[in-house]
C-alpha positions in Angstrom: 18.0 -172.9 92.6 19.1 -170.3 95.0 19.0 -166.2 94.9 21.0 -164.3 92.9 23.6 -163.7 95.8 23.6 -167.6 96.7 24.3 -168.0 92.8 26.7 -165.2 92.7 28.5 -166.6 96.1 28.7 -169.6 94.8 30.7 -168.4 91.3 32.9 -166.5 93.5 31.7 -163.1 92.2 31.9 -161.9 95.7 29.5 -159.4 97.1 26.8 -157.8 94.2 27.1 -154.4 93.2 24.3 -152.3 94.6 23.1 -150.2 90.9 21.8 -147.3 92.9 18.9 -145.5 90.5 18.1 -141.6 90.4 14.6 -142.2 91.7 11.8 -141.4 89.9 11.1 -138.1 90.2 14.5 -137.0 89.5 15.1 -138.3 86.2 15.4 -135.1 83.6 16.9 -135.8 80.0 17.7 -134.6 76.5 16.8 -136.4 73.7 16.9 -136.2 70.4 15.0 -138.5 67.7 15.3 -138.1 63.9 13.0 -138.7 61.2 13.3 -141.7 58.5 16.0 -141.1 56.2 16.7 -138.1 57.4 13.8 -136.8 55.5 13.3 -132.7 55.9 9.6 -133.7 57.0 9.6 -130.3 59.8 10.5 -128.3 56.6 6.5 -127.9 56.2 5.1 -125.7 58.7 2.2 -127.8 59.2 4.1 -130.7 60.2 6.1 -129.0 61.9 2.8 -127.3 64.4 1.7 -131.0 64.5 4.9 -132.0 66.4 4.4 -129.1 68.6 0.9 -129.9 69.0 1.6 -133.4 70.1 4.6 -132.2 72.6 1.5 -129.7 74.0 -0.6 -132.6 74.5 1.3 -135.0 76.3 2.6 -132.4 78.4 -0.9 -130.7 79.2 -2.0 -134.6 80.0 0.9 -134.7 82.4 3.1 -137.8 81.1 5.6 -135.1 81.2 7.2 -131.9 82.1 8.3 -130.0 79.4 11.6 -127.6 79.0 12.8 -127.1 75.9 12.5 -128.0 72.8 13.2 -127.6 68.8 11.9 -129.0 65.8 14.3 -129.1 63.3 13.7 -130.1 59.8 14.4 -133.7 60.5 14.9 -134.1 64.1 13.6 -133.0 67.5 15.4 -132.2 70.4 13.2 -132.3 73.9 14.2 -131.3 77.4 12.1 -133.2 79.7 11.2 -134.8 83.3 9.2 -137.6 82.3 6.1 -138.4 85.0 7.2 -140.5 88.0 4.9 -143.6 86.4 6.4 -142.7 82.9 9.6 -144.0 81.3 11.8 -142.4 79.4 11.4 -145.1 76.7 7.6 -144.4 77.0 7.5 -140.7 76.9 9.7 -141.4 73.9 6.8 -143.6 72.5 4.1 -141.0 72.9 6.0 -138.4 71.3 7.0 -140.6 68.2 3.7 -142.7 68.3 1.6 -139.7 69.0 3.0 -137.7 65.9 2.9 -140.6 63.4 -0.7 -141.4 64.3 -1.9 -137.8 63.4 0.3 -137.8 60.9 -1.5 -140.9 59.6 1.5 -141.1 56.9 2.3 -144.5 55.0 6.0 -144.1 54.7 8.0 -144.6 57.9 8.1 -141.5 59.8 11.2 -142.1 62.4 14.4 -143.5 62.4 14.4 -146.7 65.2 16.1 -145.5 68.5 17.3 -142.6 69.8 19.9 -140.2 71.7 19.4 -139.5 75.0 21.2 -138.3 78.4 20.0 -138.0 81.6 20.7 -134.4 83.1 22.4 -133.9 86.2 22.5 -130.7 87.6 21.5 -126.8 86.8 24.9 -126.6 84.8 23.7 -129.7 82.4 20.5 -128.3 82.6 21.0 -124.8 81.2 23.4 -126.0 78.7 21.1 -128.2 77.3 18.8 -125.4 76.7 21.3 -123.2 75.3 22.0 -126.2 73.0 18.6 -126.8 72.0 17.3 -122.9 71.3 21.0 -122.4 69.3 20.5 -125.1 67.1 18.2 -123.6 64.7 21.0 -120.6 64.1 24.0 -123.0 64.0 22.0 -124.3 61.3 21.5 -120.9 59.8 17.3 -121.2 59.8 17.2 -118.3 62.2 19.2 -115.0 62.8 18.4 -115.0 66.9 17.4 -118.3 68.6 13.3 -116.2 69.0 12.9 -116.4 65.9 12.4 -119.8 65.3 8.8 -120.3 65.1 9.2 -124.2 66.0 11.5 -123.9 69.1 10.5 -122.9 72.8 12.9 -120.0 72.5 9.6 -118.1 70.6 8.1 -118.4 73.5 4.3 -119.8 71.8 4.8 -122.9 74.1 4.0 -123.1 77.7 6.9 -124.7 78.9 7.7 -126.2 82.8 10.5 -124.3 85.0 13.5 -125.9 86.0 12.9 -128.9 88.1 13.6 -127.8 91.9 16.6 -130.4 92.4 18.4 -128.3 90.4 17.7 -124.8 91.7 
């Protein structure tokens, strides 16, 4: 059958483009990931703490850094470096996964996908946490972005500094 570049060769594609990957360690990103619906489930303070909770946990287990953050009433936004063995996609599954299981709900609980971009320098990075601790007064839930009892601007959370590739 041949390698890829004996296949490629041989369709006259030429020489392969070389996809060069941030390695793993360097891999920050914001994401965001909304409930079912829409559904204002983060409305109820509880709920809310759980999600917090669950952030706390995953980041205390070390699947990830954590950097910001805000629970809105039906989305989350997350600033994070996910663990050189962890994906994006699976950090994204423990957050989701992790919240729904202690939630134990029988409706759906999140929307399928997600937004996410990968961070690339200190000017990306410190917007993104501007973004993320303003979003609770753009949406007029909070006066000053402190506030916010469900944001890591309140400063309840023990949150990870900047990574060093960016300082």
């Amino acid at each position: 059958m041949g390698t890829a570049l004996e296949w490629a060769s041989a369709l006259g594609w030429g020489m392969l483009r070389v996809m060069h990957l941030a390695p793993q360690e360097l891999r920050t990103y914001f994401t965001t990931f909304s409930t079912a619906g829409r559904r204002r489930l983060f409305q109820v303070h509880t709920t809310a703490e759980l999600m917090i909770a669950v952030l706390e946990s995953y980041r205390t287990k070390g699947s990830f850094t954590l950097h910001a953050f805000v629970v809105m009433p039906d989305h989350v936004h997350v600033l994070l470096t996910p663990a050189p063995d962890v994906s994006l996609e699976k950090a994204l599954q423990l957050m989701k996964g992790g919240f729904s299981f202690r939630l134990k709900s029988k409706l759906d609980v999140w929307e399928r996908g997600h937004f996410d971009r990968r961070i690339k320098d200190r000017q990306g990075y410190n917007a993104c946490v501007e973004y993320i601790h303003d979003n609770p007064v753009k949406e007029r839930l909070a006066i000053e972005t402190y506030e916010f009892l469900f944001s890591s601007a309140h400063g309840a959370v023990v949150l990870d500094p900047m990574p060093d590739w960016f300082v």
